[in-house]
C-alpha positions in Angstrom: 102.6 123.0 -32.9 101.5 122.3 -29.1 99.7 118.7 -29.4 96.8 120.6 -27.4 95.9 122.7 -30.5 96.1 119.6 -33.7 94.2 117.5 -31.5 91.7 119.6 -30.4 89.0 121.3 -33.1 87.8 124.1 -31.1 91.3 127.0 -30.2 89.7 128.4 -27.4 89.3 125.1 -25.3 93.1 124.3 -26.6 94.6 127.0 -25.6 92.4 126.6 -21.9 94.3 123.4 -21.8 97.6 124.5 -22.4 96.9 128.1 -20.4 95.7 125.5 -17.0 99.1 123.1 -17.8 101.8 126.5 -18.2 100.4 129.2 -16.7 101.8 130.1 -12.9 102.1 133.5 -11.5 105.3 132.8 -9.9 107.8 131.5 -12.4 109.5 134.8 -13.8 109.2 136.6 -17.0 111.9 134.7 -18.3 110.8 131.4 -18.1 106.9 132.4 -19.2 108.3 133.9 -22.3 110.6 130.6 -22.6 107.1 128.9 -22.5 105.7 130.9 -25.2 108.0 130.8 -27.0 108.7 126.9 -27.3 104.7 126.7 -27.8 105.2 128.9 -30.8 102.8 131.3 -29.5 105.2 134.3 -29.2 104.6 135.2 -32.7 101.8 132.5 -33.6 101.2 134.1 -37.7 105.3 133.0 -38.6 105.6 129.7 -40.4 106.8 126.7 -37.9 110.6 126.6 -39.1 111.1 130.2 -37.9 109.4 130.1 -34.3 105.8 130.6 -35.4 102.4 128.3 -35.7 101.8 129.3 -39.3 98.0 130.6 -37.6 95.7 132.7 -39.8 94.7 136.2 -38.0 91.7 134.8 -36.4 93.7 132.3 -35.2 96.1 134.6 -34.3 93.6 136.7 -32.2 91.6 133.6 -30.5 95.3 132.8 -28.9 95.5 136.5 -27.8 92.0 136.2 -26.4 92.3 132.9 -24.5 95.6 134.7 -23.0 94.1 137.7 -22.2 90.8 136.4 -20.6 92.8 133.6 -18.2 95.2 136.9 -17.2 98.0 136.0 -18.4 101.0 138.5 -19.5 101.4 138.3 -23.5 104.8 137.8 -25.3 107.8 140.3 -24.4 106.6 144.1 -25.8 108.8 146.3 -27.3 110.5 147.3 -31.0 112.4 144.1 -31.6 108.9 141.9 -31.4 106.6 144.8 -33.5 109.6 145.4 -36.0 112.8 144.0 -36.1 112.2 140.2 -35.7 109.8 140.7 -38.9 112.6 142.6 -40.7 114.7 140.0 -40.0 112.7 137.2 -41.0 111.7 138.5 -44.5 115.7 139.7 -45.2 117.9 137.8 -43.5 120.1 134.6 -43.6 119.1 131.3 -41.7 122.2 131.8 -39.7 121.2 135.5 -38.7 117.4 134.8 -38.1 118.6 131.9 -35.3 121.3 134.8 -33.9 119.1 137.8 -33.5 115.1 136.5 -33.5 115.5 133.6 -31.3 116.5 135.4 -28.1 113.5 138.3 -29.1 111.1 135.4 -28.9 112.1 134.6 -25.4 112.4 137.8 -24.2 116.2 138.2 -23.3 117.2 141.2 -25.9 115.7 144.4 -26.2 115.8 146.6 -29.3 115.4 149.8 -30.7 115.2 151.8 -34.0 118.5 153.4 -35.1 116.8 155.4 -38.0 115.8 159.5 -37.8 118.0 161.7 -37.9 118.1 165.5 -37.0 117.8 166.1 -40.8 116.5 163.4 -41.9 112.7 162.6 -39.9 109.9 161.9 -43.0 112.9 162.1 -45.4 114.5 159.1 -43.8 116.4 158.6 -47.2 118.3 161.8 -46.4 120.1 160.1 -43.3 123.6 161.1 -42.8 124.9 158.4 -40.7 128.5 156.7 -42.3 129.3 153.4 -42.0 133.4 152.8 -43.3 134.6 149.2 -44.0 137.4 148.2 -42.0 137.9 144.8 -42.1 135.2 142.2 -41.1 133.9 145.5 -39.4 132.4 148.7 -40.4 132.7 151.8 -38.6 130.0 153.8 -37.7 129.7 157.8 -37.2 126.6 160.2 -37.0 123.2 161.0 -34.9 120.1 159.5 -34.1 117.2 160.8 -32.6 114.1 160.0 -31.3 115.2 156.5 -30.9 112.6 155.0 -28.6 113.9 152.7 -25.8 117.3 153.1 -26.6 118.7 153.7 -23.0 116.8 150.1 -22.2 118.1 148.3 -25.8 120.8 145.8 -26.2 120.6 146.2 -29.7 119.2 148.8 -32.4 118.1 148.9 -36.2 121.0 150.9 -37.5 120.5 152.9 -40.8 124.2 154.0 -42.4 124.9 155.1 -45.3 128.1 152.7 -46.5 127.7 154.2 -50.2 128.2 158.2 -50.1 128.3 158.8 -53.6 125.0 157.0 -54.6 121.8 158.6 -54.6 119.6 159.2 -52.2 117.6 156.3 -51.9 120.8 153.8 -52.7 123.9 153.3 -50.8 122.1 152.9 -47.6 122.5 149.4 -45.4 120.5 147.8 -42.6 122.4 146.4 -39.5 122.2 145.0 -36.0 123.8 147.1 -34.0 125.1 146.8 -30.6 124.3 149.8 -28.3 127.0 149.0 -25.4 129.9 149.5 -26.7 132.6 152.4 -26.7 131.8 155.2 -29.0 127.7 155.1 -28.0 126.3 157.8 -25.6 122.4 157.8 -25.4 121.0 161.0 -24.0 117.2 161.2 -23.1 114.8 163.5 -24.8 111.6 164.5 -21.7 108.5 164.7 -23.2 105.7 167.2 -22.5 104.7 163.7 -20.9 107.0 163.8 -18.3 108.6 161.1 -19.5 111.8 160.5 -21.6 110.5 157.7 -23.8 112.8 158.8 -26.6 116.3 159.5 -27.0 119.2 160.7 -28.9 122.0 158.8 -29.9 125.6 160.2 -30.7 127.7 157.4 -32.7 131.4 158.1 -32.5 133.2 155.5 -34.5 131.3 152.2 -33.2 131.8 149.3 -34.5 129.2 146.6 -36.2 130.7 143.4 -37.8 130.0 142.7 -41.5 128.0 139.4 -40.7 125.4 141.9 -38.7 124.6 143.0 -42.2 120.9 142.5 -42.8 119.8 141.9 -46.6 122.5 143.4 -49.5 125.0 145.9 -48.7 123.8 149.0 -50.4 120.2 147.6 -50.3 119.0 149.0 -47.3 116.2 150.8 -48.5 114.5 147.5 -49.4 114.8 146.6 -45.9 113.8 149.5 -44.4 110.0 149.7 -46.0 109.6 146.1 -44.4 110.1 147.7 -41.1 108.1 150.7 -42.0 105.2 149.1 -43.4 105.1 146.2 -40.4 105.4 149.2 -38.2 102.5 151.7 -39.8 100.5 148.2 -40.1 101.3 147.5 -36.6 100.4 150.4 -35.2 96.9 150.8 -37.1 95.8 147.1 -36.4 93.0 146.4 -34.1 94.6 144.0 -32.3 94.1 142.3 -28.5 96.6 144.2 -26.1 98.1 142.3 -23.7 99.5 143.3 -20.7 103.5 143.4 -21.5 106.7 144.2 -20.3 109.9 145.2 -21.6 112.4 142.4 -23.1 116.2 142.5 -22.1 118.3 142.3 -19.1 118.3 146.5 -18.9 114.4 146.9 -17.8 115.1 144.0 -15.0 112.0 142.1 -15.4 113.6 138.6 -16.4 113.8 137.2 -13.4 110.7 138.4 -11.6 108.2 136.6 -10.7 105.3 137.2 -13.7 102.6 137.8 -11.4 104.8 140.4 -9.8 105.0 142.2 -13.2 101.7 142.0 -14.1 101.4 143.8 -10.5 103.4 146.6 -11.1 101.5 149.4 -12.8 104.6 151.6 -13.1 104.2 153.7 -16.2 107.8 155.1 -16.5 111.3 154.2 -17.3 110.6 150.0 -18.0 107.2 150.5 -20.3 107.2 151.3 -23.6 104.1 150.8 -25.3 102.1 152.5 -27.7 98.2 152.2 -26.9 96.2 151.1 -29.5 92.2 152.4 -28.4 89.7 150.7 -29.5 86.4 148.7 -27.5 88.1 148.9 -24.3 88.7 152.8 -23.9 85.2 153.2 -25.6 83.8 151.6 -22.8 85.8 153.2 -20.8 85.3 156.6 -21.7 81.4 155.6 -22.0 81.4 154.4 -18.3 82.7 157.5 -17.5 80.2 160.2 -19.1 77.8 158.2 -17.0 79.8 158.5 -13.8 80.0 162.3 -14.1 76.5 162.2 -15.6 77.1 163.8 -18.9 76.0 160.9 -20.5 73.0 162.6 -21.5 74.7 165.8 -22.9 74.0 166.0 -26.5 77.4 166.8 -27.0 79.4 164.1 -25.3 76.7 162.1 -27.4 77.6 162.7 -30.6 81.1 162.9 -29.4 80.6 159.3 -28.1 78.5 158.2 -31.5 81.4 159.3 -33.5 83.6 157.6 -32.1 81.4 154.2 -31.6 81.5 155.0 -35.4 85.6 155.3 -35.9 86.3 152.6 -33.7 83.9 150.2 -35.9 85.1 151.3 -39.0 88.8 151.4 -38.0 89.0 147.4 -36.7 86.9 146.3 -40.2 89.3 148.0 -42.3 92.1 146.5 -40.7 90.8 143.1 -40.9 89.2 143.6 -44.6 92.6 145.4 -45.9 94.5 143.1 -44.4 96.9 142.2 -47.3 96.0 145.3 -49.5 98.8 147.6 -50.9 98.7 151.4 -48.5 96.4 149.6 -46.4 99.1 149.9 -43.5 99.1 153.8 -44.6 95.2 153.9 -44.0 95.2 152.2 -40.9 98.0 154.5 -39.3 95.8 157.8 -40.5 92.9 155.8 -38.8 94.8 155.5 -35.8 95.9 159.6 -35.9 92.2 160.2 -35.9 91.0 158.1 -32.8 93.8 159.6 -30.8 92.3 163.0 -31.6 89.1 161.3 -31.3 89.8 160.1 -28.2 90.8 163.2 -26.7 88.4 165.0 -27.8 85.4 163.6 -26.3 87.6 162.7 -22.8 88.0 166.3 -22.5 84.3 167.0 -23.6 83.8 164.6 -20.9 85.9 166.1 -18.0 85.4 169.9 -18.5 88.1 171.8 -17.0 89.2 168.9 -14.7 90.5 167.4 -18.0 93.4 169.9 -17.4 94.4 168.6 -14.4 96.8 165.5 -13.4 94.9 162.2 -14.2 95.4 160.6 -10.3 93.3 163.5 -9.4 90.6 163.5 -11.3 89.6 159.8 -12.3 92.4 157.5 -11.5 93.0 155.3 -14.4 91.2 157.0 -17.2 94.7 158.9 -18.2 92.7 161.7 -20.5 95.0 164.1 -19.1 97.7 162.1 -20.5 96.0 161.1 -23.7 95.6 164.5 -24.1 99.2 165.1 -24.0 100.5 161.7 -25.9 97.7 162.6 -28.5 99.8 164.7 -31.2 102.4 161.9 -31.3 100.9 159.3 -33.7 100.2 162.2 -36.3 104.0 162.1 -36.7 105.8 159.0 -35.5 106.1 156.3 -38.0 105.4 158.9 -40.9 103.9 162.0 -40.8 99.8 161.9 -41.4 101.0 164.1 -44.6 102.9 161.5 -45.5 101.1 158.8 -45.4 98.3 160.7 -47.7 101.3 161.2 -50.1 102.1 157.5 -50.0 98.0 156.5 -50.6 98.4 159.0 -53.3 100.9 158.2 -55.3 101.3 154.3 -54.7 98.1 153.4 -53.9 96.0 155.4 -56.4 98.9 155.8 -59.0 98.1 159.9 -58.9 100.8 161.8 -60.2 103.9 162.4 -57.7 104.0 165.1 -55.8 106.5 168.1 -57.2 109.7 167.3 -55.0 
């Protein structure tokens, strides 16, 4: 732990004091996130002998805080932070958490999710992919899809089934898989966006060695609800966003200058984040029934109550559920409804412009966009249905529902 922080009782002036001693717009992403890293505050929450701080959440979020109000960028975005550097850490071996989460901690490998498949989406157990021993290496052969980032990863979460005659839910493994290599071709999928966040990914015979094996052979499943449940939980917290870039050597913001990235408000091909709305937007979207003076409309009222309401409601059940079995499921159905929520009362807000590009209507309010990105976390990460059947029958012990 920094010596700023177990000498000083109060985080917020610690963290000033480290902030005032690192902090400098012009060293490049690379060395900020070597800084953060070596503090431990890349993933402050992990115990200290795996890169972490061993903070508590409030902790957690007072680091997050004192970074985002001194305007600095946070830790390196992207999948391998939010899921596979926690995969890894709760499944894999000393030598393997040193390989693979060391270099997501400082930024210089980018991942992405190796998982859905054309037939296999909320019935992820259904995958198809095979993986055939050969050696120290298996073979890989299938389809991905909607693999997010993967024409900017150096490496992916690969699901493959290396059991075929085992049941569904058995036989499958968890690897780290290199996406540049012979037998790989990523194809972009555009968006109603205009953006091609996703992709699909044709495997032809790849190769992944045996050591890139994470947890038991066969045991995949295990493995995979630790990066489901860190990603639904992820994705329905109430966190601090900080401004972020892309990890790896493919976006190409390693070596510029950090100030320079902050900069850049390029929304396309190098960012990949997933907004999480809460205070902020509200404001936002507050400030801006007032600037088109329908602040006083009953309707964008209530609209505007409501979600004063959801946003509330949605950040205490985070932090109260914390460590609660199908909390992570309520939290992602939370986040489904303040996307709708959201869009909603923007559109309420804007009238017809709403229908219109963003830049021409109110530059930086994006409801046009939200508007379009707003069906999304109803199905990514589990389907809202889903996640109700999860609650359901996990959760609340009801009986299963007939398969």
């Amino acid at each position: 732990m920094p010596k700023e922080l177990g000498q000083a009782g109060d985080m917020s002036s610690a963290m000033a004091s480290w902030i005032e001693a690192n902090w400098d717009p012009s060293i490049t992403a690379r060395e900020w996130w070597r800084r953060l890293a070596v503090a431990g505050f890349a993933m402050p929450g992990r115990p200290t002998e795996v890169g972490g701080l061993g903070l508590s959440r409030d902790e957690t979020t007072s680091i997050r805080r004192s970074l985002l109000d001194a305007g600095c960028m946070g830790p390196p975005g992207g999948i391998g932070m939010m899921l596979a550097a926690p995969t890894i850490l709760a499944h894999g071996t000393p030598e393997q958490i040193g390989r693979y989460v060391e270099p997501i901690l400082h930024g210089t490998v980018g991942w992405c999710q190796l998982f859905s498949e054309p037939e296999a989406g909320s019935d992820l157990a259904n995958i198809q992919t095979r993986a055939v021993r050969d050696g120290d290496d298996w073979i890989i052969s299938g389809q991905k899809v909607w693999t997010s980032g993967g024409h900017l990863s150096e490496m992916g979460m690969l699901l493959a089934r290396t059991d075929p005659d085992a049941s569904a839910h058995h036989g499958i493994s968890w690897f780290a898989f290199e996406m540049d290599q012979p037998g790989v071709d990523i194809r972009p999928l555009r968006e109603m966006t205009g953006e091609a966040v996703f992709n699909e990914v044709f495997i032809d015979e790849a190769r992944v060695p045996n050591d890139a094996l994470i947890g038991p052979l066969h045991g995949g499943w295990r493995v995979t609800m630790t990066t489901l449940s860190v990603e639904r939980s992820t994705l329905g917290s109430a966190k601090i966003d900080l401004p972020a870039a892309l990890p790896g050597a493919i976006p190409g913001r390693l070596d510029q200058p950090v100030g320079v990235v902050l900069a850049d408000d390029k929304s396309g091909d190098d960012i990949l984040t997933v907004p999480h709305l809460g205070e902020n937007e509200l404001d936002r979207w507050i400030e801006l029934a007032r600037s088109r003076g329908v602040h006083t409309n009953p309707v964008v009222r209530q609209g505007l109550t409501r979600l004063t309401s959801l946003v509330s409601i949605n950040r205490w059940t985070a932090q109260r559920f914390a460590d609660v079995p199908g909390a992570e499921n309520l939290a992602k159905l939370a986040m489904s409804e303040l996307f709708r929520s959201f869009r909603e009362v923007g559109c309420a807000i804007l009238g017809a412009e709403a229908l219109l590009a963003c830049d021409s209507v109110d530059p930086g309010w994006n409801v046009a966009d939200l508007t379009l990105y707003s069906p999304a976390p109803s199905i990514y990460g589990g389907t809202d249905q889903i996640q109700r059947n999860i609650i359901g029958e996990r959760a609340l012990g009801l009986p299963r529902e007939p398969r």
